[in-house]
N, C-alpha and C positions, 0 to 999 in steps of 0.2 A: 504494500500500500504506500501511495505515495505523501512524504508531509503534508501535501496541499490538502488532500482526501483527507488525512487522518485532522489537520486544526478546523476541518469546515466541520466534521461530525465534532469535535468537542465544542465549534461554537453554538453549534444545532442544540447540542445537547446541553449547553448553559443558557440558553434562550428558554428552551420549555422549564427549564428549572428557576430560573426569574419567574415567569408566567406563570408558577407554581408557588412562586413567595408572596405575588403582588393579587394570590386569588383570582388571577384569570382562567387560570385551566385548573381542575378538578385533579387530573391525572395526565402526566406526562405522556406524552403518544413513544415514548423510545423504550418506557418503563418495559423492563421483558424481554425486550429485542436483548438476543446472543450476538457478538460480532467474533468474527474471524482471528483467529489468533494474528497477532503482527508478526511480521519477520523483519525485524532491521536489519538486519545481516547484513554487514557492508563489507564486500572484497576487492581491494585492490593488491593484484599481483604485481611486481615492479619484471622489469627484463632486466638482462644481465648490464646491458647500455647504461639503465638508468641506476642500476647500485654504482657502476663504477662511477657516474659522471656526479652523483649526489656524495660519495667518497670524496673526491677531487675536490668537490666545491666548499668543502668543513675549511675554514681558515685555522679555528682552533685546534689545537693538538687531539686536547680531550675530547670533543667533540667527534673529531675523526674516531677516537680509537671506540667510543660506544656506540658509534653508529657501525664500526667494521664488524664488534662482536654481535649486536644485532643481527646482523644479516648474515652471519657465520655459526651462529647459535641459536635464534629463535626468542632470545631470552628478552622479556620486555626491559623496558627503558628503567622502570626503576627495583627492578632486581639487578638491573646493572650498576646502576647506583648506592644502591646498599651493597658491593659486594665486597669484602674483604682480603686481605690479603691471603687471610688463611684458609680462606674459601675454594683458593685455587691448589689444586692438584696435579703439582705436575708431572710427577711418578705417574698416577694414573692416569690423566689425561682428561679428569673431570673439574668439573666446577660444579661446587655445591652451593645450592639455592637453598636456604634455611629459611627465607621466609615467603614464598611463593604465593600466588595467587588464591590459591586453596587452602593455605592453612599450611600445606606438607610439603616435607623439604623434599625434594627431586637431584638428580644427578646430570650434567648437561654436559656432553662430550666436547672437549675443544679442539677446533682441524690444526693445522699445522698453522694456518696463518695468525690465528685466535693465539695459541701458545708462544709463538714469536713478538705476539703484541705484549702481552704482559710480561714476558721476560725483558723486553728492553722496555716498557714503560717506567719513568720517574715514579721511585717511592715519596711518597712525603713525610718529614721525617717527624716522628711523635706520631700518625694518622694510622688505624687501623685501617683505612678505609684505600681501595684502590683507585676511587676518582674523588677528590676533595675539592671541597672551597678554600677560600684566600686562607679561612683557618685553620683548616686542615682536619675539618669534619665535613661529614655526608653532604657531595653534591646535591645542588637544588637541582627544580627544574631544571630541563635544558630546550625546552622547548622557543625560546625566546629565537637561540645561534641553530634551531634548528630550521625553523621557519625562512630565518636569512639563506640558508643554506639548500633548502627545495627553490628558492627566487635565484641563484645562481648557479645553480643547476639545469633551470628552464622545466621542473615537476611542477604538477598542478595534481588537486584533488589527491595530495596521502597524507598519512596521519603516521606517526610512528609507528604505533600499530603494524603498521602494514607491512614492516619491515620483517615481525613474529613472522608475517603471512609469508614472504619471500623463502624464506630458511622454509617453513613447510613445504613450499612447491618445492623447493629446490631439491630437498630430500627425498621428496614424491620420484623428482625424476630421477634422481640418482637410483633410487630403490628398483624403480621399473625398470631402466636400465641395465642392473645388476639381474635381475630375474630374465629380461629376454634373454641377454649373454648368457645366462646358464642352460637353459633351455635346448635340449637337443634338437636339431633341425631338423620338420619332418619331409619325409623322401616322397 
């Protein structure tokens, strides 16, 4: 359903309910009606074009390096942000999310690029934290240098978000990939 659709039924639907304070109507004519579940579900995929050319265009350091693991990991923007240094694993090759979206902490593999970044990223010194402010606790928002950064790049309509979405197709294809390759050819 489209926004327009959906604010003209709730203006429909605050009209009869004035008209229902002011004693003009009896009973609401919507009273009863079931509506359609909504589905906001918004996808946008990026191409490989536009990871790199929105990589390119972060002036900031830090900026660059949470938007590289983003779209290297999937991991949203402010589990990146809270991530610590001892969070990272680099024996095994994971990064542990202690405080995830759900409650539970999760395990998130890091590729060869991801691992390169944090190995030569600046520690800050006294900061548990792997991206800090001027004080050297938990990066704020970063959406302000992100926004500059989809404008020099020439992106329109993403969200950070979408970046979660990119690491998912991207793994999609790799997986599928890996599964045709296995597949015996048939005669």
């Amino acid at each position: 359903m489209k926004p327009a659709t959906r604010c003209a039924r709730c203006r429909l639907r605050h009209m009869f309910n004035r008209a229902l304070d002011w004693d003009l109507l009896d009973q609401s004519p919507m009273m009863g009606i079931k509506f359609l579940p909504e589905n906001d579900a918004r996808i946008r995929y990026l191409s490989r074009e536009e990871c790199d050319r929105l990589v390119e265009s972060c002036i900031v350091p830090h900026l660059r390096a949470i938007i590289t693991v983003a779209l290297h990991t999937g991991i949203r923007s402010g589990e990146i942000r809270s991530l610590k240094w001892n969070d990272l694993d680099f024996d095994s090759g994971f990064i542990i999310i202690r405080d995830s979206k759900n409650g539970e902490p999760r395990h998130v593999r890091m590729d060869s690029t991801v691992v390169g970044l944090f190995r030569n990223y600046p520690r800050t010194q006294g900061s548990e934290f792997v991206f800090t402010n001027a004080a050297g606790g938990r990066l704020g928002w970063v959406q302000h240098g992100f926004r500059k950064a989809l404008a020099r790049a020439g992106l329109s309509d993403l969200h950070f978000h979408d970046l979660h979405l990119f690491d998912y197709s991207r793994r999609r294809f790799l997986e599928d990939s890996s599964s045709r390759a296995q597949k015996p050819e048939e005669a």
